[in-house]
C-alpha positions as CSV (number, residue, x, y, z in Angstrom):
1,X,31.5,-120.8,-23.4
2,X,31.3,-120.8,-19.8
3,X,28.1,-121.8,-18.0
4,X,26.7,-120.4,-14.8
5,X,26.9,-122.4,-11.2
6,X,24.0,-124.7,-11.2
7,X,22.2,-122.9,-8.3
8,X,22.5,-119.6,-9.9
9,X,20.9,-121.2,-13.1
10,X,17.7,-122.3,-10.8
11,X,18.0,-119.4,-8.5
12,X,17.4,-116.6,-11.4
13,X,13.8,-117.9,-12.8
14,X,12.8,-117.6,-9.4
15,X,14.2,-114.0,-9.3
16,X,11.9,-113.2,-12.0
17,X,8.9,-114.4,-10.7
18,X,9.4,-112.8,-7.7
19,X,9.9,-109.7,-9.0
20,X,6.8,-110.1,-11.5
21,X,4.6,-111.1,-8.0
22,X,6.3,-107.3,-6.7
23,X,4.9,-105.7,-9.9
24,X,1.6,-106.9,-9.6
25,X,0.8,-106.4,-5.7
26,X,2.4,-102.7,-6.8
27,X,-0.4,-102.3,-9.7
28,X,-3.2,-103.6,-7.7
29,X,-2.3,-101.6,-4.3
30,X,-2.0,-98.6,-6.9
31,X,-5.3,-99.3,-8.2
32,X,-6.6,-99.4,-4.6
33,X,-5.1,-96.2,-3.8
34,X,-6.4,-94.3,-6.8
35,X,-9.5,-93.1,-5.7
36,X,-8.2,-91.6,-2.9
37,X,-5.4,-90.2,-4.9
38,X,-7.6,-88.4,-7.5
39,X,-9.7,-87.2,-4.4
40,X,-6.7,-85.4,-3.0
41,X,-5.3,-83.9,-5.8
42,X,-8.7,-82.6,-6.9
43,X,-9.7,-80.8,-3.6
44,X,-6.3,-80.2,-1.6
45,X,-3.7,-79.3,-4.4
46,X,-5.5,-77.9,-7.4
47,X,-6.8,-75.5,-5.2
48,X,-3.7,-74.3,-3.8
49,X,-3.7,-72.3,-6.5
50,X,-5.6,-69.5,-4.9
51,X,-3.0,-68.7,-2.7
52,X,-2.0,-66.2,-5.5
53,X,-5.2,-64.3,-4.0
54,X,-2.7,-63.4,-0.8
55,X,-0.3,-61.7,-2.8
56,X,-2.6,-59.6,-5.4
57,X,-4.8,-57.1,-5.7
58,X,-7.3,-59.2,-7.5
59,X,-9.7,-56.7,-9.7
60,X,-11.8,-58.7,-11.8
61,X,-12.2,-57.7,-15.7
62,X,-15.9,-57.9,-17.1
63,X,-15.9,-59.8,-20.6
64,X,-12.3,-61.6,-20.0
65,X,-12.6,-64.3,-17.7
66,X,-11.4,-64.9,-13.8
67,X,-7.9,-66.9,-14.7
68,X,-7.4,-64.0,-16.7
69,X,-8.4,-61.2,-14.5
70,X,-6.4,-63.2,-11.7
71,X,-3.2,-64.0,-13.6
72,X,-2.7,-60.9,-15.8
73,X,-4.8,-57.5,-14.8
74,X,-4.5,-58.1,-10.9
75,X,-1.4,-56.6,-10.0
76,X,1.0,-58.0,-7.6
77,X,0.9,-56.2,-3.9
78,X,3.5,-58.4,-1.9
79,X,2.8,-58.8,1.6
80,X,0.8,-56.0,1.3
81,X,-3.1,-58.0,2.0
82,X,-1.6,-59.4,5.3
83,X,-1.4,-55.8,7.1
84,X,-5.2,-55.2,7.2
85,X,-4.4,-58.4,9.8
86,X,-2.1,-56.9,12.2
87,X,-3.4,-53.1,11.5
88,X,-6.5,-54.6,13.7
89,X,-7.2,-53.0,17.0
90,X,-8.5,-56.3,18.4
91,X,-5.3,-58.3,17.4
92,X,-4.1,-58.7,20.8
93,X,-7.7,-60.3,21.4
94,X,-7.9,-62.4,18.3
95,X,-4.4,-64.3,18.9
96,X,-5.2,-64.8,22.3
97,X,-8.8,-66.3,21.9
98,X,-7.7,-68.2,19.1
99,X,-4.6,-69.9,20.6
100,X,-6.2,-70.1,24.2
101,X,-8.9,-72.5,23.4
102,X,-6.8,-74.5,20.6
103,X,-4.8,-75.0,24.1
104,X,-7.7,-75.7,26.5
105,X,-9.2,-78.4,23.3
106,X,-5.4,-79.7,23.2
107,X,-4.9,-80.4,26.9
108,X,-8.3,-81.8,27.5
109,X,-8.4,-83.8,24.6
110,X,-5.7,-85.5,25.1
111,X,-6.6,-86.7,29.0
112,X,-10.3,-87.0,28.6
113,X,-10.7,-89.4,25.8
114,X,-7.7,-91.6,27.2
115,X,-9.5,-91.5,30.5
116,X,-12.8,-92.5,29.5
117,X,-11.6,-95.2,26.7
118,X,-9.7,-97.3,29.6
119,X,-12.5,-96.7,31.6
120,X,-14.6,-98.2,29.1
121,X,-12.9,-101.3,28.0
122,X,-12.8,-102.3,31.7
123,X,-16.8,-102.4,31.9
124,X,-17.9,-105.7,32.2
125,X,-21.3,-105.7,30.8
126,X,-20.5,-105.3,26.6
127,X,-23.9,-104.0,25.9
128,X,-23.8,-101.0,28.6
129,X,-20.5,-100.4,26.7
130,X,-21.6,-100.2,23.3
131,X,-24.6,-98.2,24.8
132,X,-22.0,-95.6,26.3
133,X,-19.4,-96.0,23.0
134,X,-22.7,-94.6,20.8
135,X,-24.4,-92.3,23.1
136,X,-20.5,-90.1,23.4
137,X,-20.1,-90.6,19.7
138,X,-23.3,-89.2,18.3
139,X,-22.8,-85.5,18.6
140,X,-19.7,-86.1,16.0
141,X,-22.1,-86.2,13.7
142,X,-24.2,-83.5,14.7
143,X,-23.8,-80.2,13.0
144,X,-23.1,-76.9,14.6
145,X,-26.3,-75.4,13.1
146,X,-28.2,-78.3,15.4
147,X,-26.1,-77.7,18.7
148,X,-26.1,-74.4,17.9
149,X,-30.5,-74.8,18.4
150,X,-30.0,-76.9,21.0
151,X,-27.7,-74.7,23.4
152,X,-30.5,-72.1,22.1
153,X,-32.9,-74.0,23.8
154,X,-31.4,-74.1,27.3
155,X,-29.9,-71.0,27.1
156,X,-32.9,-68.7,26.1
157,X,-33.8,-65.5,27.7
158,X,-37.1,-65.9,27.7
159,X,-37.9,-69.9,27.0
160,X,-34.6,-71.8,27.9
161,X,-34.7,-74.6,30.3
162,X,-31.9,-73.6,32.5
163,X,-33.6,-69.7,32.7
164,X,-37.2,-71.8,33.5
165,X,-35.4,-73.6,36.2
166,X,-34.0,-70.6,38.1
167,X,-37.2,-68.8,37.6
168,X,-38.6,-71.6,39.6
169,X,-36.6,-71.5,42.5
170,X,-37.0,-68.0,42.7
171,X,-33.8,-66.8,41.5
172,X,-32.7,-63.9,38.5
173,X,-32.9,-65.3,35.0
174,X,-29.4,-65.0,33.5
175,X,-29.0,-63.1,30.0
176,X,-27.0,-65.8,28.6
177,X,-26.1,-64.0,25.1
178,X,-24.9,-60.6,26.9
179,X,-23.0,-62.1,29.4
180,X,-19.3,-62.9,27.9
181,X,-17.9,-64.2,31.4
182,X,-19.7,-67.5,31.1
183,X,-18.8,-68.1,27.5
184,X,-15.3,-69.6,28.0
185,X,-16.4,-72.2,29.7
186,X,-19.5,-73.2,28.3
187,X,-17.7,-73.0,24.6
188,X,-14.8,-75.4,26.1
189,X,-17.8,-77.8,27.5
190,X,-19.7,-77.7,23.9
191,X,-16.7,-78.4,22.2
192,X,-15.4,-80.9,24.4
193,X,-18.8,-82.9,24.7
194,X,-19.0,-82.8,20.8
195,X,-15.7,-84.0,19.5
196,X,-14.5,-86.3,22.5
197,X,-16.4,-89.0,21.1
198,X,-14.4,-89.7,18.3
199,X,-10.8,-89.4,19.7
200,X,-12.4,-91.9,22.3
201,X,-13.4,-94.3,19.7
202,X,-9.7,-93.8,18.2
203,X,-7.9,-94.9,21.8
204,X,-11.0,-97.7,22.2
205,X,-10.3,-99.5,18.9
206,X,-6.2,-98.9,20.0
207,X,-6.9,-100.9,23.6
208,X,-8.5,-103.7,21.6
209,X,-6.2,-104.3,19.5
210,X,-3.4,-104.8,22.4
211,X,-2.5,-108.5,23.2
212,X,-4.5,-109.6,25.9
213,X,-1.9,-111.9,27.1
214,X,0.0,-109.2,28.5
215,X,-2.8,-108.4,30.7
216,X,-3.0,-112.5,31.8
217,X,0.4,-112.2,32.6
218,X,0.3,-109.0,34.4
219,X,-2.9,-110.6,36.7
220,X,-1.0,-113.8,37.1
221,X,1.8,-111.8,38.6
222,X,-0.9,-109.9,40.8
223,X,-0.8,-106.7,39.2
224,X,-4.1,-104.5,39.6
225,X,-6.2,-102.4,37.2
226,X,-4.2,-99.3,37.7
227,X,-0.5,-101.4,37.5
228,X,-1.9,-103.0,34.6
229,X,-3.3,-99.0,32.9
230,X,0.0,-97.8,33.5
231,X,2.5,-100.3,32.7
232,X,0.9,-102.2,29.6
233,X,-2.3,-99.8,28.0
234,X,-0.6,-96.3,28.1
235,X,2.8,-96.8,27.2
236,X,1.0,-99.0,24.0
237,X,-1.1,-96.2,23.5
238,X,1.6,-93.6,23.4
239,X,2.2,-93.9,19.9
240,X,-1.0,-92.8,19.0
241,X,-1.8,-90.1,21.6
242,X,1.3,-88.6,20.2
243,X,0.2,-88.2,17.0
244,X,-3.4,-86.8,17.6
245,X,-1.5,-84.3,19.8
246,X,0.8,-83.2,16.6
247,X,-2.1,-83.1,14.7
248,X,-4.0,-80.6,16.8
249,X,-0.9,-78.7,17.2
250,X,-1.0,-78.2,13.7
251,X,-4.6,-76.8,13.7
252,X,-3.7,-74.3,17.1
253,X,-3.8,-71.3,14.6
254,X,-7.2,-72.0,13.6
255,X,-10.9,-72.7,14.8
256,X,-13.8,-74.3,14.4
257,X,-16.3,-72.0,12.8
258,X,-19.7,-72.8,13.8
259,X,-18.4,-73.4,17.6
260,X,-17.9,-69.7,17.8
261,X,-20.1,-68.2,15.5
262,X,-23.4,-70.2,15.5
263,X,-23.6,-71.6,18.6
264,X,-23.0,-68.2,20.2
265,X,-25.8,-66.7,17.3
266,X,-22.9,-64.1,16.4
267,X,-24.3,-61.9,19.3
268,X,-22.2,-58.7,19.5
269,X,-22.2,-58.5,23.4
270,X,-19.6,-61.8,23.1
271,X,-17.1,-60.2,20.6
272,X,-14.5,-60.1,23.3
273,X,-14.6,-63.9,23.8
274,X,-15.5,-65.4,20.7
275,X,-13.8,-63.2,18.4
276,X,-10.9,-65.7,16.5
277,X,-9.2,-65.9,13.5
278,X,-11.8,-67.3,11.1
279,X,-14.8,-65.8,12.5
280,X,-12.8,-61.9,12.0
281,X,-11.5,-63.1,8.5
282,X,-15.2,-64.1,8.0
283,X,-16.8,-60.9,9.3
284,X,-13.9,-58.5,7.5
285,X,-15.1,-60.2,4.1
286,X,-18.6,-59.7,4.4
287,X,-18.1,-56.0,4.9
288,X,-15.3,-55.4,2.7
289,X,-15.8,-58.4,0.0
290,X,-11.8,-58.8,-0.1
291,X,-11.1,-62.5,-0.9
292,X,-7.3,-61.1,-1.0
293,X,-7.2,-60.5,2.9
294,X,-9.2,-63.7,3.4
295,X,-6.6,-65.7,1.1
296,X,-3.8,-64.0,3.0
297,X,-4.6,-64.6,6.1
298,X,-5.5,-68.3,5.3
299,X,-2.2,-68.7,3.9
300,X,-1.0,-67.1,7.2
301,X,-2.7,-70.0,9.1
302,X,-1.8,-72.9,7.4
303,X,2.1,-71.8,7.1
304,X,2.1,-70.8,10.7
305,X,0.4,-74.6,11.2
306,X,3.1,-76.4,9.4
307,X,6.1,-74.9,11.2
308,X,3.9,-75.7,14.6
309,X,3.5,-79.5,13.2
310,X,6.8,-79.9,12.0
311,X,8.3,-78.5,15.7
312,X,5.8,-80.5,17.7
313,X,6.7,-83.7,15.5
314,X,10.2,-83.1,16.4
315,X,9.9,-82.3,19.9
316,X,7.8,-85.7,20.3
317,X,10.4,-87.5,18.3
318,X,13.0,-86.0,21.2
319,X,11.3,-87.5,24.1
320,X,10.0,-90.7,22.2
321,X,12.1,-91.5,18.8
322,X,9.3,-94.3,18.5
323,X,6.5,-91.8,18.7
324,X,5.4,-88.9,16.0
325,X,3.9,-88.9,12.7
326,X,7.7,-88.9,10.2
C-alpha cells in the first residue's frame, strides 16, 4: 500500500476545515440575505405576471374567478393594447415632456449634488454641516400630497404668498394654474429641491469614506482646494456618479407621478406641459377602465428602460471600464 507525502497527509484536514468554515459563512450570509430575498420575489417577480394584461383583452367572467377569467376567457390581442398609445393626438407632446425633464433631472442631478456635497465636507464648523446635511434632506421624505399644499400656498390666486407680495408692490397677480409658461421651470426647481437631498447624502457619505491621507499629502505638496476637488475627490467619486447616472437613465421613460399631477392640482390649462406618460396612462384608465392599455404601456416603459440601462451601462463602461453598475 502506498502512503501519501507527509505534507499532503497534514495539508488535507485542513482542506476540510476550510471548506466547512466556506459552508458556514455561505449559510449564515444566506440567512442574512433572506429577508430581502423573500421581499423581492414577493413584490417585484410574482407580480410580473400581469404583464399578460398587455397582450389580452381581459374580460372578466362573473362566478369563475380572475386567474380564470385572465388565463382562459380573455382572448389574446397581440400588440394590439399598445396602439391606443401611439393612436394619441398628443404623442408628440407626451414623449417629449416625458423625456425632456427625465433630461433636465439627469443633468442637474448629477452636478448639483456633487457640487454641494464637496462644498459641504469642506465647512469647518461640523454642526452648521449637519444643520445644512438635514435641512436639504428633509423634503425626501416629504410626500407630494404635502408639497403639492405647500406650492398651493405660494402659488394661490387669491391667498398665495408670492400673489400677496406683488399685490403689495403694486403689481398684477399672476394666475399661476392657467399659465403653462412658468411650469417648466418651477416643476424642474420642485423636483430638484426635493430629491437632491438624498443623492447629496449618497456623494457625502462617498467623500468620507476617502483616505484622508491623500489630502495631507496633496497640502504638503501645496495643492489647493480646487487641485485637491479635482485630482483626489472627483475622480474617487466617479465610480459612483456613474452609476446613479445609469440608474436614472433607466427611469428616462418614466415620471414621477405626484410631481406632475398633484403638485400642479391636475389643472387642465397645463396639459401641454405636464402631460407625461404616467399621468396620460393614468387619465386614459379612469375614463376607459382598461388595465390592458395601462399594462401595455407599463410594459412599454420598463422594456424601453432596460435597453436605455443596459446601453448607458455600456457606454460608461467605454469611457471608464472601472465605472458602471456590471
Amino acid at each position: 500500500m502506498r502512503l501519501a507525502p507527509l505534507d499532503a497527509r497534514r495539508e488535507a484536514p485542513v482542506r476540510k476545515q476550510k471548506r466547512r468554515r466556506f459552508r458556514l459563512d455561505d449559510l449564515e450570509l444566506s440567512l442574512l440575505s433572506l429577508p430581502t430575498v423573500l421581499w423581492f420575489i414577493a413584490f417585484c417577480y410574482v407580480p410580473m405576471f400581469g404583464i399578460v394584461f398587455a397582450f389580452k383583452n381581459y374580460k372578466y367572467r362573473p362566478g369563475k374567478g380572475f386567474l380564470y377569467s385572465l388565463f382562459v376567457s380573455s382572448r389574446w390581442v397581440g400588440l394590439k393594447n399598445f396602439e391606443f398609445l401611439f393612436r394619441s393626438p398628443d404623442i408628440r407632446n407626451i414623449f417629449r415632456n416625458t423625456i425632456g425633464y427625465n433630461i433636465a433631472f439627469i443633468c442637474i442631478g448629477v452636478t448639483l449634488p456633487v457640487a454641494l456635497a464637496i462644498m459641504m465636507t469642506h465647512l469647518h464648523s461640523r454642526k452648521l454641516a449637519k444643520v445644512c446635511q438635514t435641512a436639504v434632506f428633509l423634503p425626501h421624505f416629504l410626500s407630494w400630497v404635502v408639497v403639492s399644499y405647500f406650492v398651493y400656498a405660494f402659488l394661490s390666486t387669491d391667498k398665495g404668498l408670492i400673489n400677496a407680495m406683488l399685490a403689495s408692490m403694486g403689481m398684477k397677480r399672476v394666475m399661476w394654474y392657467q399659465e403653462s409658461a412658468y411650469w417648466p421651470g418651477l416643476l424642474i426647481f420642485i423636483n430638484t429641491w426635493k430629491t437632491f437631498g438624498y443623492s447629496m447624502v449618497v456623494y457625502m457619505a462617498t467623500i468620507t469614506g476617502i483616505d484622508q491621507t491623500l489630502y495631507e499629502s496633496a497640502v504638503i505638496d501645496g495643492a489647493t482646494k480646487w487641485q485637491q476637488t479635482r485630482s483626489i475627490t472627483l475622480p474617487l467619486l466617479r465610480p459612483v456618479i456613474s452609476i446613479m447616472f445609469i440608474m436614472n437613465v433607466g427611469h428616462i421613460f418614466s415620471t414621477d407621478f405626484g410631481l406632475f399631477f398633484q403638485v400642479t392640482r391636475d389643472s387642465n390649462s397645463l396639459i401641454s406641459v405636464t402631460q407625461t406618460l404616467d399621468v396620460y396612462v393614468y387619465k386614459a384608465l379612469m375614463q376607459s377602465h382598461n388595465y390592458n392599455y395601462s399594462s401595455a404601456v407599463a410594459f412599454l416603459q420598463s422594456a424601453l428602460g432596460c435597453v436605455l440601462l443596459l446601453i448607458a451601462n455600456r457606454t460608461v463602461k467605454l469611457i471608464d471600464p472601472e465605472s458602471g453598475i456590471f
